[in-house]
Phi, psi and omega in degrees: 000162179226117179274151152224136171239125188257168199202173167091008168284193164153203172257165188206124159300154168273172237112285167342162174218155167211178190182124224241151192212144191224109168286125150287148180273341184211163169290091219218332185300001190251326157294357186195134188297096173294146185209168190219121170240152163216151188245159188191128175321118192070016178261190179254153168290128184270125155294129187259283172220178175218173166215159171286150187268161192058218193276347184261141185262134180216103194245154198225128164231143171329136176303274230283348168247356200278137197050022185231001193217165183210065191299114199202137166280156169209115179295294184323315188248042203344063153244183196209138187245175168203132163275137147240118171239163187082026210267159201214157188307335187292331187301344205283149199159115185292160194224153200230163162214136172199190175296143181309334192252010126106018199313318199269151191295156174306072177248311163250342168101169145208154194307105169222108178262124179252094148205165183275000000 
């Protein structure tokens, strides 16, 4: 099994940037294609971006995060980041990270509130 613990929320006006980061417990980004989800009370959890595993990089976003957001890895410290800029009040939301096909239990998110 694999734990993540996310991390780099808070408030932020909008505008803002944060950059939010999910340690893995064990090594695992060089087998599986990584993604940053976010959830909001009473929605379905949202794909936010994803990125590819192994040597070549390929990264994918959502249209409502595409150029405003940015997902990149470190194999070495089996994490995973996502920038964010430009944040807008729809962003605010806990944000998750897991394998793109969502395999691993889930863990705790963290908080990114965008207001004035």
């Amino acid at each position: 099994q694999v734990q993540f613990v996310e991390s780099g929320g808070g408030l932020v006006q909008p505008g803002g940037s944060l950059r939010l980061s999910c340690a893995a417990s064990r090594t695992i980004f060089n087998f599986y294609a990584m993604a940053w989800y976010r959830q909001t009370p009473g929605k379905q959890r949202e794909l936010v971006a994803h990125i590819t595993s192994g040597g070549i990089t390929i990264a994918n976003y959502a249209d409502s995060v595409k150029g405003r957001f940015t997902i990149s890895r470190d194999n070495a410290k089996n994490t995973v980041y996502l920038q964010m800029n430009s944040l807008k009040p729809e962003d605010t939301a806990v944000y998750y990270c897991n394998t793109l096909d969502g395999r691993f239990a889930w863990g705790q998110g963290t908080q990114v509130t965008v207001s004035s």
